[in-house]
VOBA-1610 file (N, C-alpha, C; in pm, whole numbers, padded with zeros to 5 digits, always signed):
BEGIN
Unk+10276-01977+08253Unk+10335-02107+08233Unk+10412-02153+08357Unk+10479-02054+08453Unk+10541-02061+08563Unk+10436-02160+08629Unk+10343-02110+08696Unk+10193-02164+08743Unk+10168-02292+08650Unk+10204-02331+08583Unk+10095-02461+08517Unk+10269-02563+08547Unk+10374-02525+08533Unk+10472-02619+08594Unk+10500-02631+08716Unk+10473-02565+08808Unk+10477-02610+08971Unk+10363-02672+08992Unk+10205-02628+08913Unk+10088-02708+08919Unk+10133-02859+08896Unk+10187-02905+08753Unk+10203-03011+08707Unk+10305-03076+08759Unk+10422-02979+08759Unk+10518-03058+08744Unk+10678-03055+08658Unk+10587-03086+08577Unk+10639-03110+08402Unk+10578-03060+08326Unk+10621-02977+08220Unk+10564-02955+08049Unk+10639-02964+07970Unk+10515-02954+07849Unk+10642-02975+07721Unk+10582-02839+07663Unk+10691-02758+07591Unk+10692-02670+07534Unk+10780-02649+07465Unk+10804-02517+07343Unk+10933-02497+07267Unk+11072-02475+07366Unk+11155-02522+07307Unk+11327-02440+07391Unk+11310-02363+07415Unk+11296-02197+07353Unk+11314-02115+07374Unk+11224-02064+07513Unk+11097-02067+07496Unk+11009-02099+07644Unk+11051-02122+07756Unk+11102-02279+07692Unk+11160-02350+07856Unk+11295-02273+07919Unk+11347-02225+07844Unk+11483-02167+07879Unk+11461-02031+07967Unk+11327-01956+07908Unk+11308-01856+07983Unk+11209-01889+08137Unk+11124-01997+08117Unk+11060-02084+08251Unk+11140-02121+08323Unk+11263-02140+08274Unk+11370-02216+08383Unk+11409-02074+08470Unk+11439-01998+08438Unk+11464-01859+08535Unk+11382-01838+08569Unk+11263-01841+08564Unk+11137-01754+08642Unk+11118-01872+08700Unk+11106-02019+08692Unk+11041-02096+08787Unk+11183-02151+08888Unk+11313-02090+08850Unk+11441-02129+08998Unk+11401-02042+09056Unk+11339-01893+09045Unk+11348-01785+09144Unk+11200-01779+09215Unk+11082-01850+09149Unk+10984-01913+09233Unk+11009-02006+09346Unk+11096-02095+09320Unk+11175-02198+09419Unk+11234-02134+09529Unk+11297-02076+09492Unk+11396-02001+09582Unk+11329-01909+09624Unk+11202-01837+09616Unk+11102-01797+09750Unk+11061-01862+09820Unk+11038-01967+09768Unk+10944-02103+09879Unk+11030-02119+09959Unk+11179-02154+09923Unk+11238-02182+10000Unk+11299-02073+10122Unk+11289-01942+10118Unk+11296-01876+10233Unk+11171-01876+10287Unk+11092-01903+10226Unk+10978-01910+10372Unk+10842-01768+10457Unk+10973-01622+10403Unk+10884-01517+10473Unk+10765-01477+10400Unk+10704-01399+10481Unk+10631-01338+10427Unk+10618-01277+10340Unk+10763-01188+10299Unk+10797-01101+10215Unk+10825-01204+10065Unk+10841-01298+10123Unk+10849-01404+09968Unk+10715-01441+09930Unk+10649-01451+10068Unk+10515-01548+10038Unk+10451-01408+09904Unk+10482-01321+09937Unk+10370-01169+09834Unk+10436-01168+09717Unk+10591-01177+09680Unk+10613-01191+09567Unk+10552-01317+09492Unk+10576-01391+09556Unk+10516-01514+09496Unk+10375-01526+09451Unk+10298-01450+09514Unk+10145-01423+09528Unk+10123-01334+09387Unk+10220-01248+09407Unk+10221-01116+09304Unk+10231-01167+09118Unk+10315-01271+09128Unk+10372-01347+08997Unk+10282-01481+09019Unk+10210-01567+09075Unk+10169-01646+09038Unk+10004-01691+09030Unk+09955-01623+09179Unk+09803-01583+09152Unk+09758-01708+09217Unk+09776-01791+09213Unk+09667-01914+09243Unk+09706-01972+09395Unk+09607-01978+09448Unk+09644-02037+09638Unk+09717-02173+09647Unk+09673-02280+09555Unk+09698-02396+09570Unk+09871-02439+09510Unk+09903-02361+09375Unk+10063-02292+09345Unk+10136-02227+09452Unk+10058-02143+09525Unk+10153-02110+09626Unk+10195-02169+09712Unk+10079-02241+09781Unk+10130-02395+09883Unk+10229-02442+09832Unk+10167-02526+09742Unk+10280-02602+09687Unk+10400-02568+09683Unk+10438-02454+09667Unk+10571-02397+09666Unk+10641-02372+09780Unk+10555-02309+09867Unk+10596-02299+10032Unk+10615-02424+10110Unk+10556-02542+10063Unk+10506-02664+10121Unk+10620-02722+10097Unk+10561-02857+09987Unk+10615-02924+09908Unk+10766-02909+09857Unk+10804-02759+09752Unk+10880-02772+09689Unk+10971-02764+09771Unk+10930-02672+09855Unk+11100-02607+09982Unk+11107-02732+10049Unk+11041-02806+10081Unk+11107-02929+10151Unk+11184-02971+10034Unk+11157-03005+09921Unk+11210-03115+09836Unk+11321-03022+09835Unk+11354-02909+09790Unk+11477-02883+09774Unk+11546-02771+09843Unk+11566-02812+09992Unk+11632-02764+10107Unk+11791-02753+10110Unk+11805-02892+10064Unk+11994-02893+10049Unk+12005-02840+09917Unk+11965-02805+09835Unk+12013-02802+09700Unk+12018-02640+09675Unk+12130-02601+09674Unk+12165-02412+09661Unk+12073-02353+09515Unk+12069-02453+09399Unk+12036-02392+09258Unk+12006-02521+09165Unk+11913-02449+09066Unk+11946-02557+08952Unk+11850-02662+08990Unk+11680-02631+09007Unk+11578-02653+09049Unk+11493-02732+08935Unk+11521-02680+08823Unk+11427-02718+08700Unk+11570-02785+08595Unk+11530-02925+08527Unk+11575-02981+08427Unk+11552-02940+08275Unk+11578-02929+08189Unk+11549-02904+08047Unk+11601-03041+07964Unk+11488-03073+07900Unk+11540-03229+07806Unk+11454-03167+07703Unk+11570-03189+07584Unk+11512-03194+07459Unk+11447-03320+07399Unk+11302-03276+07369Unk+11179-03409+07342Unk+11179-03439+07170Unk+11166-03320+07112Unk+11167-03366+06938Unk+11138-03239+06867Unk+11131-03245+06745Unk+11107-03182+06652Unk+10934-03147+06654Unk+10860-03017+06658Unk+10761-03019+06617Unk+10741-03039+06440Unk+10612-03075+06438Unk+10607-03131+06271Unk+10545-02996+06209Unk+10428-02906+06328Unk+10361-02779+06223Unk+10447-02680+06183Unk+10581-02643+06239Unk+10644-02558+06197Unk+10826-02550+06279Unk+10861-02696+06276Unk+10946-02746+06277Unk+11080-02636+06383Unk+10985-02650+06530Unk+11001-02587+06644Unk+11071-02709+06737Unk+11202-02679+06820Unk+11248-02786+06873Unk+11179-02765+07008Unk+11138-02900+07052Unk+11021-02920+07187Unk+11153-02912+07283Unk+11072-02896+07399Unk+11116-02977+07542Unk+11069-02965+07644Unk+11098-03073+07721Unk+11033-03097+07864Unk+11125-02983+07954Unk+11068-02908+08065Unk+11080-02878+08118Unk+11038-02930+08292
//
């Protein structure tokens, strides 16, 4: 799920999910954003896909260069109806 939100962007999924995506996808960030090699393999190791990894080395570390932490937002979206699971965007 780490991989399908740096792919996208954004998802929606249960709280509990997003809460645990939010730690695994700040400490994805925060490899991109050092840059080495030694980040580029962890990153490789946990996410698998070439075009996720760019993006992360690329893209994300520019976007968030000044910013120390606190990479990913959590908004609560609604109530699921099949078994009355609270959503959210991540």
């Amino acid at each position: 799920m780490v991989s399908q939100l740096v792919k996208h962007e954004r998802i929606e999924t249960t709280v509990a999910k997003a809460k645990e995506i939010r730690r695994l996808g700040d400490n994805m960030v925060q490899l991109g954003k050092e840059g080495s090699h030694f980040a580029a393999r962890h990153a490789a190791a946990f996410v698998r896909e070439d075009d996720v990894i760019h993006k992360l080395f690329t893209e994300l570390a520019y976007r968030y260069k000044d910013r120390a932490s606190g990479y990913t937002r959590l908004l609560r979206t609604r109530i699921r109806v099949g078994d009355v699971a609270p959503m959210a965007y991540i």
